[in-house]
C-alpha positions in Angstrom: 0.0 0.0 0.0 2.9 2.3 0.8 4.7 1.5 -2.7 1.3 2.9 -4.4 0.4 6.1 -2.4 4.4 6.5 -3.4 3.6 6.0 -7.1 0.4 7.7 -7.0 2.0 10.7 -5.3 4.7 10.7 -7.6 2.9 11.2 -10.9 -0.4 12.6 -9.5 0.2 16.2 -11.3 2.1 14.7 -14.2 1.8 17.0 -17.4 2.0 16.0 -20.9 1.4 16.4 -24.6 0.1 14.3 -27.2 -2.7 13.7 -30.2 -5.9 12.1 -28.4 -7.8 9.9 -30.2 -11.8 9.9 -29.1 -13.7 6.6 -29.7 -17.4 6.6 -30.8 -18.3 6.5 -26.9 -17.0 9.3 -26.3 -13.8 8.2 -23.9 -10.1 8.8 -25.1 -6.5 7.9 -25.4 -3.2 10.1 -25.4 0.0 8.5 -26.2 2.7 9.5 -23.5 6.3 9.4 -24.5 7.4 8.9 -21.4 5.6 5.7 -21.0 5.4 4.7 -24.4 2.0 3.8 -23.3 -1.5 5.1 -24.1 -2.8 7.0 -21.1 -6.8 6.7 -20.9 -9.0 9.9 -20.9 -13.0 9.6 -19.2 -15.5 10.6 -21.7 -16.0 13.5 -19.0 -12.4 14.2 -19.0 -12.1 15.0 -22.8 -12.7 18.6 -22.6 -14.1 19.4 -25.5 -11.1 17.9 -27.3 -11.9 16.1 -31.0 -10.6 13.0 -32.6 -6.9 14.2 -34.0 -6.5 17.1 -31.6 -2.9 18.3 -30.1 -3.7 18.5 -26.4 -2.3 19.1 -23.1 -3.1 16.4 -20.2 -2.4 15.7 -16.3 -2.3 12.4 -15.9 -1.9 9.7 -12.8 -2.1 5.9 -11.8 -5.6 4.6 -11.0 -7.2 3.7 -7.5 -5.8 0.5 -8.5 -2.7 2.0 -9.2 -2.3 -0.4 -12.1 -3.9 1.8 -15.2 -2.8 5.3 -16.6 -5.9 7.8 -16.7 -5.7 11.3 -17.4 -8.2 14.5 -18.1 -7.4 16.9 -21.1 -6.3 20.5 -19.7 -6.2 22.4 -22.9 -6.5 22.0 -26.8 -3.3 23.5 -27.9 -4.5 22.4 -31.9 -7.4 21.5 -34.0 -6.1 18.6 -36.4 -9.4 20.6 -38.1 -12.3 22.7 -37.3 -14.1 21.2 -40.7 -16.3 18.3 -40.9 -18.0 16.9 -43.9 -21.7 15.2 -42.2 -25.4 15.3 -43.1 -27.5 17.8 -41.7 -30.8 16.7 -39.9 -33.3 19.0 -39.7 -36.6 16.8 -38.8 -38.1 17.2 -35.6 -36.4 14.5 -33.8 -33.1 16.1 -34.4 -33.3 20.1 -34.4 -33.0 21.0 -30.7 -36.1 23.3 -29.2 -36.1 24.3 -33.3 -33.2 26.7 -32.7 -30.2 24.1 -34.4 -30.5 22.0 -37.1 -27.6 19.2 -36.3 -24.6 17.6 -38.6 -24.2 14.6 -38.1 -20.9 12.9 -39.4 -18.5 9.8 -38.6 -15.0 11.4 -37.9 -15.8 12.8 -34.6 -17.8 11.7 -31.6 -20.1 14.7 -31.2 -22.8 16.2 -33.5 -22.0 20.0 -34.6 -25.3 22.3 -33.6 -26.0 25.2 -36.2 -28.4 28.1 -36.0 -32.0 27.4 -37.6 -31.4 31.2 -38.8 -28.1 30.3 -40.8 -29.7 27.5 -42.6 -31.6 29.1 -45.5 -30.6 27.5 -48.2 -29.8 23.7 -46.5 -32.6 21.0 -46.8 -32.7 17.9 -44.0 -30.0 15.0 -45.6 -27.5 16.9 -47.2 -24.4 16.5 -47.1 -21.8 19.5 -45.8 -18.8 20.9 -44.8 -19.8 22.6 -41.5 -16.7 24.4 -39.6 -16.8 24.8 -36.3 -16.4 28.7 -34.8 -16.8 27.6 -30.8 -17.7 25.7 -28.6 -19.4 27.1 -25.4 -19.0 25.6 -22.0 -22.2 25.2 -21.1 -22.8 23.3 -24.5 -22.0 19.6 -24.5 -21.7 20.2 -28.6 -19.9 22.6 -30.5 -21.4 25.3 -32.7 -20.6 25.9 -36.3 -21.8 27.1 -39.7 -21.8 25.8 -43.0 -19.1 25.9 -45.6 -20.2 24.2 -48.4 -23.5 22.5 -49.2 -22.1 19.1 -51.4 -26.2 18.0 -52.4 -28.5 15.3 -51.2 -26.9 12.6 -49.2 -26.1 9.1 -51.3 -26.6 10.9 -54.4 -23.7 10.3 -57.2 -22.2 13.7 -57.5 -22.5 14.5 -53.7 -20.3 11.7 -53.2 -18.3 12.1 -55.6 -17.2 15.9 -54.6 -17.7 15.4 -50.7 -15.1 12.4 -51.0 -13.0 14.4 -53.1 -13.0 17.2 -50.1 -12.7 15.3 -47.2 -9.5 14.0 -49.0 -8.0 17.2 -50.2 -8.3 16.9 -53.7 -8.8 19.5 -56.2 -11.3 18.6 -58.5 -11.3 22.1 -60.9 -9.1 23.8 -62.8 -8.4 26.8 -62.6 -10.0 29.3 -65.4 -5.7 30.4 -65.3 -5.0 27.0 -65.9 -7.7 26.3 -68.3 -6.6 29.3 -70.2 -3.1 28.4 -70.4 -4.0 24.9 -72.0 -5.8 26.0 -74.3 -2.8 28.3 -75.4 -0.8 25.4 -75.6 -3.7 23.8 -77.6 -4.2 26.9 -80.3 -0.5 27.7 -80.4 0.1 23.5 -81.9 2.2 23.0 -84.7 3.4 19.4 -85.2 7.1 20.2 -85.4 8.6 16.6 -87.5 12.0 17.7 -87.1 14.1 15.6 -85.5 11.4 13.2 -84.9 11.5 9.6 -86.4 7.7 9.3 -88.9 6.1 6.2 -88.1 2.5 7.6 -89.7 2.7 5.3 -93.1 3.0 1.8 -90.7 0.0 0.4 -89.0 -1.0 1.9 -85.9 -3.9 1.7 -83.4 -5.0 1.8 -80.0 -6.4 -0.7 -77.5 -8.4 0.8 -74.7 -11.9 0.4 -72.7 -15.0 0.8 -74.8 -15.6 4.4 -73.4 -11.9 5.6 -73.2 -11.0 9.5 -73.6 -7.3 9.5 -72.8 -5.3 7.5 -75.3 -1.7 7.3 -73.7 -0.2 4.4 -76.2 -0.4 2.8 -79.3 1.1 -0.2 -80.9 2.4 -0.3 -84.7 3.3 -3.7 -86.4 4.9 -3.9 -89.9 6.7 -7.3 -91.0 10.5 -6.6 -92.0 11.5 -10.0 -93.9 9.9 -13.6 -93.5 10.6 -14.0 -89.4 11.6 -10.0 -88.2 8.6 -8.1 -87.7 9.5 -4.1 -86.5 7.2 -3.1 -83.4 6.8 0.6 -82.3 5.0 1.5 -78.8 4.2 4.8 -78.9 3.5 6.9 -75.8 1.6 10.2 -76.0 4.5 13.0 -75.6 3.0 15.1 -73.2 6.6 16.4 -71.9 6.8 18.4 -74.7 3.5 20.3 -74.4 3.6 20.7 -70.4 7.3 22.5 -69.6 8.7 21.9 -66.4 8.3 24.6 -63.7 5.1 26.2 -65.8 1.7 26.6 -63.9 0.7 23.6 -65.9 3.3 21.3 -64.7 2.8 22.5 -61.2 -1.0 21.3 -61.4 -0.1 18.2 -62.4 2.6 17.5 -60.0 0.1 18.6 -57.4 -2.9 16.3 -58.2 0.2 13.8 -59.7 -2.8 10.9 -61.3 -5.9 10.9 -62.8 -8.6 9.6 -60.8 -10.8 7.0 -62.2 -14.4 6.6 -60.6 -16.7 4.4 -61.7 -18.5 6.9 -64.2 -16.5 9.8 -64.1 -12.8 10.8 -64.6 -11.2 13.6 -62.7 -8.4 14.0 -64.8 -4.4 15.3 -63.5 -4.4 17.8 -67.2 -7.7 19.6 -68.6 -9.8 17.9 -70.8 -8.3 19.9 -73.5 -5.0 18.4 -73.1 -5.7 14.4 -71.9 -8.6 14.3 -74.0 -7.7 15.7 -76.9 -3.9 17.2 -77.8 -2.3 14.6 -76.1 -4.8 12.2 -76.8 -3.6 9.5 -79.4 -7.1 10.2 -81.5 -7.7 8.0 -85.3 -6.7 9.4 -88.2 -4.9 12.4 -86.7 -0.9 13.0 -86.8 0.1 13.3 -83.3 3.3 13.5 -81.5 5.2 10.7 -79.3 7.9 9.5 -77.1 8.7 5.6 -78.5 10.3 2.2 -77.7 10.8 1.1 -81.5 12.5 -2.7 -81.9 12.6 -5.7 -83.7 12.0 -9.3 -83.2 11.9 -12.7 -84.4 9.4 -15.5 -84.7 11.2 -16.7 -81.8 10.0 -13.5 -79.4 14.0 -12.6 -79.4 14.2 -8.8 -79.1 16.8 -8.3 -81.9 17.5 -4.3 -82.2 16.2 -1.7 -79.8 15.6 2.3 -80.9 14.1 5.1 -78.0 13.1 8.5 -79.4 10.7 11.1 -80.3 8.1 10.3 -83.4 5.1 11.5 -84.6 2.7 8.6 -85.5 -1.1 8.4 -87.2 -3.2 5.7 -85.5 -5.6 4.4 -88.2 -8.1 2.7 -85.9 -9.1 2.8 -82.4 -9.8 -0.7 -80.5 -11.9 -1.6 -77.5 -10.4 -4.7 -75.5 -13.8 -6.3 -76.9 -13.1 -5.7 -80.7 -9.1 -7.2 -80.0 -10.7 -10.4 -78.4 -13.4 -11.1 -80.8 -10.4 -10.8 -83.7 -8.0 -13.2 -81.9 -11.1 -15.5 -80.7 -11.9 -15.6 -84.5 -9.0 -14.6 -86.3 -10.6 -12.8 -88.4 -11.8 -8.4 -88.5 -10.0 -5.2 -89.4 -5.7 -5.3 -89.3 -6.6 -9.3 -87.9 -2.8 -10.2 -89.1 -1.4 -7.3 -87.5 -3.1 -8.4 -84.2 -3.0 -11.7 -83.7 0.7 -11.6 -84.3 1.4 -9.0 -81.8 -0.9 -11.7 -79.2 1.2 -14.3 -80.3 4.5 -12.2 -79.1 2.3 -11.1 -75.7 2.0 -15.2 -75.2 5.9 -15.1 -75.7 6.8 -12.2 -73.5 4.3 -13.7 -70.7 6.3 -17.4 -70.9 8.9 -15.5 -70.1 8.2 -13.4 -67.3 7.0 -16.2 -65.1 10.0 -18.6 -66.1 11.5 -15.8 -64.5 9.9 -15.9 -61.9 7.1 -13.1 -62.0 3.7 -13.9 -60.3 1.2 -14.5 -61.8 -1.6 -12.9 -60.3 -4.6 -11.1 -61.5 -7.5 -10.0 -59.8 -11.4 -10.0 -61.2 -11.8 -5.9 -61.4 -15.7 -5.1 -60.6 -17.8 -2.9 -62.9 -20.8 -1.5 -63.1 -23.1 -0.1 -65.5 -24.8 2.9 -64.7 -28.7 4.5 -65.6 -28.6 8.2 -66.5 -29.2 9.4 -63.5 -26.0 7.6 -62.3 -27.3 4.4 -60.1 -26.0 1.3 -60.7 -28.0 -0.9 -62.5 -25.6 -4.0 -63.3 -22.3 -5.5 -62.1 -20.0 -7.7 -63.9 -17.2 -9.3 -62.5 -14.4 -8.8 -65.5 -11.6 -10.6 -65.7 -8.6 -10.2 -68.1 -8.5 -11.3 -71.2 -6.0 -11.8 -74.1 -6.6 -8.6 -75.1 -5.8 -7.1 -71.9 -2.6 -9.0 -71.8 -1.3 -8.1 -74.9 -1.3 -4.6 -73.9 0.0 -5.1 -70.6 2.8 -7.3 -71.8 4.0 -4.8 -74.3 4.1 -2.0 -71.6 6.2 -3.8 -69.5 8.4 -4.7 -72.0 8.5 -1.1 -73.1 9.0 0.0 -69.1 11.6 -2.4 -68.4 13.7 -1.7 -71.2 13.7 2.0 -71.2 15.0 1.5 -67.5 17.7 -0.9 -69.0 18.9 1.4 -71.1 19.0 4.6 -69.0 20.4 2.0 -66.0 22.9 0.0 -68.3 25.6 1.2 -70.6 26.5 -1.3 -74.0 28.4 -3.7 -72.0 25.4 -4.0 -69.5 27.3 -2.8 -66.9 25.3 -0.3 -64.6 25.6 3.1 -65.4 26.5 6.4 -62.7 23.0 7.9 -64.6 20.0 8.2 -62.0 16.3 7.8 -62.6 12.7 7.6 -61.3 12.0 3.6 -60.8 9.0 1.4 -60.0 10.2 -0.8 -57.2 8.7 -3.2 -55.4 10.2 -4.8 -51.9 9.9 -8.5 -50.9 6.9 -9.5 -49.1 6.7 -9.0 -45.3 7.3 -12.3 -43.6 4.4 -11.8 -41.0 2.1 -12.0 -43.1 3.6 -14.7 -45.5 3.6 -16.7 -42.4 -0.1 -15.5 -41.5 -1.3 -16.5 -45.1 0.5 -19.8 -44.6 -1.4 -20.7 -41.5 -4.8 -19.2 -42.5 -4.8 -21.3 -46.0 -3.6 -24.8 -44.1 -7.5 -25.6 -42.8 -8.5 -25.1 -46.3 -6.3 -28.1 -47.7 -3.5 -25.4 -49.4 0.1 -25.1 -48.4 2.9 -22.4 -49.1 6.7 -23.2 -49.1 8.8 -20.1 -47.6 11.8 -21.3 -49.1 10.2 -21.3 -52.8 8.2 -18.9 -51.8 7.1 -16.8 -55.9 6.8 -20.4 -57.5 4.8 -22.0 -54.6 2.7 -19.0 -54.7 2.1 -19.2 -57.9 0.7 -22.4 -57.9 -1.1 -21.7 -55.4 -2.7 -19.1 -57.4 -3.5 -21.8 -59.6 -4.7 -24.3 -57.3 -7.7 -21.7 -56.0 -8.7 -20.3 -59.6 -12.5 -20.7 -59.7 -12.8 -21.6 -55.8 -15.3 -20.0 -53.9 -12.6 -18.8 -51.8 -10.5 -17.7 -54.8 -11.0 -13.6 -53.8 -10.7 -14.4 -50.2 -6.6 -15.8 -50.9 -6.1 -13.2 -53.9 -6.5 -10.5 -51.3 -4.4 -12.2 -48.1 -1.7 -12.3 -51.5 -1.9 -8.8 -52.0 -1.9 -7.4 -48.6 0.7 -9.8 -47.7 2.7 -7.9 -50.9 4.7 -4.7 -50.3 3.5 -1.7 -51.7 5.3 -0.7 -55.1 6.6 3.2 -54.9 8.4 5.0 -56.7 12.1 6.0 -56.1 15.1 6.9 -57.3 16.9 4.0 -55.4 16.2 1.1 -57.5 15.9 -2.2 -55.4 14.0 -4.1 -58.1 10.4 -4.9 -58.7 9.8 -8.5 -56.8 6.4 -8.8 -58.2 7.5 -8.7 -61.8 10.7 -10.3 -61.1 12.5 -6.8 -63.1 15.8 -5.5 -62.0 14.9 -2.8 -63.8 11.5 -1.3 -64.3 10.2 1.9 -64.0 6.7 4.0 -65.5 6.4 5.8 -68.8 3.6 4.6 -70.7 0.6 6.4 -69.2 2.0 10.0 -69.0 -1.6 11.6 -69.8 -2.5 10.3 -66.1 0.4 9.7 -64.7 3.3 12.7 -63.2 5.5 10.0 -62.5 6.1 9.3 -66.5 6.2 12.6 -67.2 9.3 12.4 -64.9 10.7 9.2 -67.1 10.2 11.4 -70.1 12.3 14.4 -69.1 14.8 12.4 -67.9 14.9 10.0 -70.7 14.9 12.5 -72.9 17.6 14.2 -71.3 20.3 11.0 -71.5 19.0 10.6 -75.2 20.1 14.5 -76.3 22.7 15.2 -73.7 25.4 15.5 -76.6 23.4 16.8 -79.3 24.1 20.8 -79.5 21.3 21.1 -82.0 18.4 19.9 -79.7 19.4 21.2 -76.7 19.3 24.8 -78.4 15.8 24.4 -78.6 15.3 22.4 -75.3 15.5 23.1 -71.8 17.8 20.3 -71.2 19.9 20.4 -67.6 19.0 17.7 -64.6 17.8 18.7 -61.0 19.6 16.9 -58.1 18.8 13.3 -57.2 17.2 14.5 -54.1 14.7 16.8 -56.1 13.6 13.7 -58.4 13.5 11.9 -55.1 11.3 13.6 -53.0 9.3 13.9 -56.6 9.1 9.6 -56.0 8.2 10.6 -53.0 5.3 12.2 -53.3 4.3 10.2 -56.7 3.9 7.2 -54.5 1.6 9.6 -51.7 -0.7 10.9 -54.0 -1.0 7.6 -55.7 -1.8 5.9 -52.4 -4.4 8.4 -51.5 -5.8 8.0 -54.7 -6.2 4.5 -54.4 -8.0 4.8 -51.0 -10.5 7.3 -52.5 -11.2 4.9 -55.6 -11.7 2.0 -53.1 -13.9 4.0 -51.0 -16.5 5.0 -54.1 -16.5 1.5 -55.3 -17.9 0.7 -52.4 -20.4 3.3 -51.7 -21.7 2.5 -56.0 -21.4 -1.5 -54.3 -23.4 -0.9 -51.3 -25.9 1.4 -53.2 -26.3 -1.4 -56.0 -26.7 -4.1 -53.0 -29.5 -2.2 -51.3 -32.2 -3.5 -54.0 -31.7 -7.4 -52.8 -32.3 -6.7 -49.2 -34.0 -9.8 -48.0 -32.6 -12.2 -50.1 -30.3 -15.3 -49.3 -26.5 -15.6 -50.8 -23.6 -17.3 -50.5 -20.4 -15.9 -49.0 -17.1 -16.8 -47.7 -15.6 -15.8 -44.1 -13.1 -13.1 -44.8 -12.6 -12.3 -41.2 -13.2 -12.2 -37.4 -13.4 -9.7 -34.5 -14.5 -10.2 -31.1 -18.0 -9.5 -31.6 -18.3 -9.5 -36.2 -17.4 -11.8 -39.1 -16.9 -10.2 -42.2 -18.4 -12.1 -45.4 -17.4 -11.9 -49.1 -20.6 -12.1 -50.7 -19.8 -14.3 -53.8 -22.2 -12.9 -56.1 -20.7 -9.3 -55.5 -17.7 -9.3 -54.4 -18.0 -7.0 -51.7 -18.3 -7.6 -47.7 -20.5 -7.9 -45.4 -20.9 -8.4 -41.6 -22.8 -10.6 -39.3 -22.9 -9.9 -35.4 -21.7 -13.0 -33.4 -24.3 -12.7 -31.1 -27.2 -12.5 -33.9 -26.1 -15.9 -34.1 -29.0 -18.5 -33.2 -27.4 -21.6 -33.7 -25.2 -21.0 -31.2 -23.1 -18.6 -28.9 -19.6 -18.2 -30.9 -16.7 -16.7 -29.3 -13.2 -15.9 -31.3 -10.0 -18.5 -30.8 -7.3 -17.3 -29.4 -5.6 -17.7 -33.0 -8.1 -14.9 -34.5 -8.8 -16.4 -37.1 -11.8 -19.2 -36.5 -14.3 -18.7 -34.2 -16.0 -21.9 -31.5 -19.5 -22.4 -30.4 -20.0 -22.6 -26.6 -22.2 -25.7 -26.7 -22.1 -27.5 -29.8 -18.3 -26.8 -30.2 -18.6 -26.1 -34.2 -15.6 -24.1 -36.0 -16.0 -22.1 -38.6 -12.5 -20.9 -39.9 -11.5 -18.0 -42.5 -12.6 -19.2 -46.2 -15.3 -21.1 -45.6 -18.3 -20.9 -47.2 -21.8 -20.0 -45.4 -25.4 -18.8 -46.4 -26.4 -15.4 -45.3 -29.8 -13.0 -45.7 -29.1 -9.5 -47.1 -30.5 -7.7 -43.6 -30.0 -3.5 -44.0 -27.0 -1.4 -45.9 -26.0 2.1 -44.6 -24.7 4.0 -47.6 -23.8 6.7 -45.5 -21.5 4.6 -43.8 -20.6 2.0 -46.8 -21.4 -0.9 -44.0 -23.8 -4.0 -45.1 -25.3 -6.0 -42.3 -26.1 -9.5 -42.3 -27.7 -12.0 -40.9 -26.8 -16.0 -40.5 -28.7 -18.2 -41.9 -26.8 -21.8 -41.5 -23.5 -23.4 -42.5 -22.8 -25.0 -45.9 -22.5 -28.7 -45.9 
């Protein structure tokens, strides 16, 4: 008892700093350095402090003396005073009909606004509301409203309140507009110095309703077994100059965004639709991997530099396939011979030892009013593949080249590369284990060929998505960087991006500096060009960010999928599907729902059949009484119960195990 009035007494007026983080009940926790421990903050203790703040504490040891608790002092800094929510303004929620109340899921508290200040606001929009105080004697803040996005779970307001709560411009500027439509006006195709391609055979392969043509393939046959094969890559480094107000957008927003429906695109519309864009029948100007090769798929002669090229047709991925599938349609010999090289290219990579892993990508068709009326689950095809093949070909060996002098010996030359780490061993090992109760097994010490076959092993398996996904998150993420450690994945030593430079900053960075070692000793061109290198700590910290903003991206993608999923879903609730266990918690499973791809949960104790309660091993869970076991991947029946689009959550309920 003496040792803990001592310790108690020790630390009673203890100060510290530190970020709280405020759970949806309302009580807290604020990392102390001191401890390296999380000291725990009463829901009455918070003082007025939101989820993210910078705040001052005292904290002290328990009664029990065994448990850190603290109370907030002061709120040195807002992470934010702005909240995207919905407003409710029914009579349940508008307080003695002086606030109308935003309701959101970032912090713990509703924001109250004036009735008076709420003119033009209608109950269920969605806002940004800021807050401008927060009284004592109120237990919620006050604020006003920003920005009024629409009606809440409608397309657009998603669309633009996502793209706000993550930062993201989503307009141009009418300066920026204006300056690319100088650039636009002010074209003159310039051929000098550029290699013409426009009298061989040239077209594009892209989605049925593509704007933004980055590449094009051209095919001519040199002698009876060397064919000559140009990939052509839009040469948007010559329209946007580095350092302009142009270039400075784009390095900003650094990738186009792609949601399902609408583009918001990293150059105007003027620029990636259009001048840039590598459009039929019109003489346009490109950056291009040029080489020949045998019968054999023996790359026999390579050529990099600036062409100008005239694509005489414009493919969807549908059009290719039905020409390979039938051999037969418009330049059908061009085609299927550039599939049979793909086949070639792909033999190789995985005797390499690439993965081979590709993932069903969901679509959806939309109505006119933007709701989702249909879902297909595509898959790659041929035609898919022989794009892909021949812009990894064209990647890789533009990296070679910069990274390699003749003798293949590396070269002191820097650039901007797509690497890729080796997988993290915690999770190999935690895909190894979860994938034993289902009959598979991984070999850590042949690790890309036994996961390969694994890959194989599951292909059509109801638990085929499940394992796909354990892969990938058991995968490093691929960045970019100017220190090249190889890309594991693809099994490159060298690799880096340069054929989507319409959506992509980082290949407009491959350009410049590609086109920098290519002209370094011609005095001619660099007359004309801008042609002297930052440090490699500029075009690092460019990598950098490249591989930030393309994170992001990909988190604000995932997260409209799955609002158009969960709005699509909402129509079947009350009907029975098949899913697979994705995963547990202590009180939730989470279901992939086979049909559409997309998850679910079930409350354990909604349960009838019996009370379930999570293994120690967190993944399987045990009944209490019957002493059933349901582990991750296997397959159950569930009911469609309610979806919260608001919240992108779909609720289940259990209906009984498979056989």
């Amino acid at each position: 008892m003496k040792k803990e009035r001592k310790i108690r007494k020790k630390h009673y007026n203890n100060l510290s700093t530190g970020f709280i983080k405020i759970t949806s009940h309302g009580y807290a926790f604020v990392y102390v350095d001191e401890f390296e421990k999380d000291v725990f903050i009463p829901k009455n203790k918070t003082n007025r402090a939101l989820k993210g703040d910078f705040v001052k504490i005292r904290f002290y040891h328990n009664r029990k003396g065994m448990k850190m608790e603290g109370e907030v002092l002061k709120v040195i800094k807002r992470k934010t005073k702005q909240f995207i929510g919905i407003l409710k303004l029914d009579v349940q929620s508008v307080q003695s009909n002086k606030y109308g109340i935003v309701h959101n899921n970032i912090i713990h508290v509703d924001i109250l606004v004036p009735i008076q200040k709420l003119e033009k606001c209608h109950h269920n929009n969605k806002v940004l509301v800021q807050i401008i105080s927060w009284p004592k004697k109120f237990k919620n803040p006050l604020g006003k409203i920003v920005k009024i996005f629409g009606p809440s779970g409608e397309y657009k307001t998603e669309i633009f309140s996502l793209l706000e709560e993550y930062g993201i411009s989503y307009k141009f500027s009418e300066e920026m507009e204006n300056e690319a439509k100088k650039i636009f006006y002010k074209e003159i195709l310039d051929v000098n110095f550029r290699k013409d391609m426009r009298d061989v055979n040239t077209f594009t392969i892209d989605p049925l309703n593509a704007q933004d043509f980055d590449d094009a393939l051209s095919i001519r046959k040199l002698n009876s077994d060397t064919w000559e094969i140009g990939v052509h890559i839009s040469d948007v480094s010559h329209y946007i100059k580095e350092g302009s107000l142009l270039d400075q957008e784009a390095y900003s927003r650094a990738t186009s965004i792609y949601f399902v429906g609408e583009v918001i695109p990293m150059l105007p519309k003027i620029l990636s639709n259009d001048l840039c864009s590598l459009q039929p029948k019109k003489d346009k100007l490109s950056f291009s991997y040029i080489f020949n090769i045998d019968s054999r798929g023996r790359i026999l002669k390579n050529w990099f530099g600036k062409t100008i090229i005239r694509s005489d047709k414009k493919f969807s991925y549908d059009e290719v396939q039905c020409i390979i599938d039938q051999k037969k349609g418009d330049y059908c010999e061009d085609i299927y011979r550039l599939f049979l090289f793909s086949k070639i290219l792909i033999q190789n990579r995985l005797k390499n030892g690439a993965l081979f892993l590709e993932k069903v990508e969901i679509k959806f068709r939309l109505d006119d009013k933007n709701n989702p009326i249909d879902l297909l689950l595509e898959k790659n095809n041929d035609a898919h593949r022989l794009i892909e093949e021949f812009m990894l070909l064209t990647n890789r060996k533009i990296s070679e080249f910069v990274s390699l002098n003749f003798e293949g010996i590396p070269s002191n030359k820097f650039y901007i590369y797509r690497v890729h780490d080796v997988p993290d061993f915690q999770k190999i090992f935690f895909l190894k284990k979860i994938i034993e109760p289902l009959g598979y097994f991984l070999d850590l010490k042949n690790l890309k060929n036994s996961i390969n076959y694994l890959l194989k092993q599951i292909r059509g398996k109801p638990e085929q998505n499940m394992i796909e996904n354990l892969i990938l998150r058991a995968m490093s993420k691929a960045k970019y960087s100017t220190n090249n450690i190889g890309h594991y994945g693809l099994s490159f030593i060298y690799y880096t991006h340069f054929t989507s430079p319409i959506r992509r900053y980082s290949d407009i960075i491959a350009h410049r500096l590609l086109y920098h070692y290519l002209t370094i000793n011609d005095e001619i061109k660099n007359k004309n060009e801008k042609n002297k290198l930052n440090t490699i700590e500029f075009y690092e910290k460019q990598s950098q960010y490249c591989s930030y903003k393309e994170r992001l991206v990909i988190d604000v993608e995932r997260e409209f999928l799955k609002y158009i999923q969960v709005k699509y879903i909402k129509k079947f609730i009350g009907k029975e599907f098949y899913g697979i266990i994705t995963g547990f918690t202590d009180w939730s499973i989470y279901i992939d729902l086979l049909l559409f791809q997309t998850e679910g949960m079930v409350r354990l104790r909604d349960i009838k059949e019996d009370s379930y309660i999570l293994n120690s091993n967190n993944y399987s869970i045990i009944g209490k009484k019957k002493r059933k076991i349901y582990h991750l991947g296997d397959k159950v029946k569930v009911k469609l119960l309610d979806v919260n689009i608001e919240k992108k959550q779909i609720t289940l309920d259990w209906i009984n195990d498979i056989l």
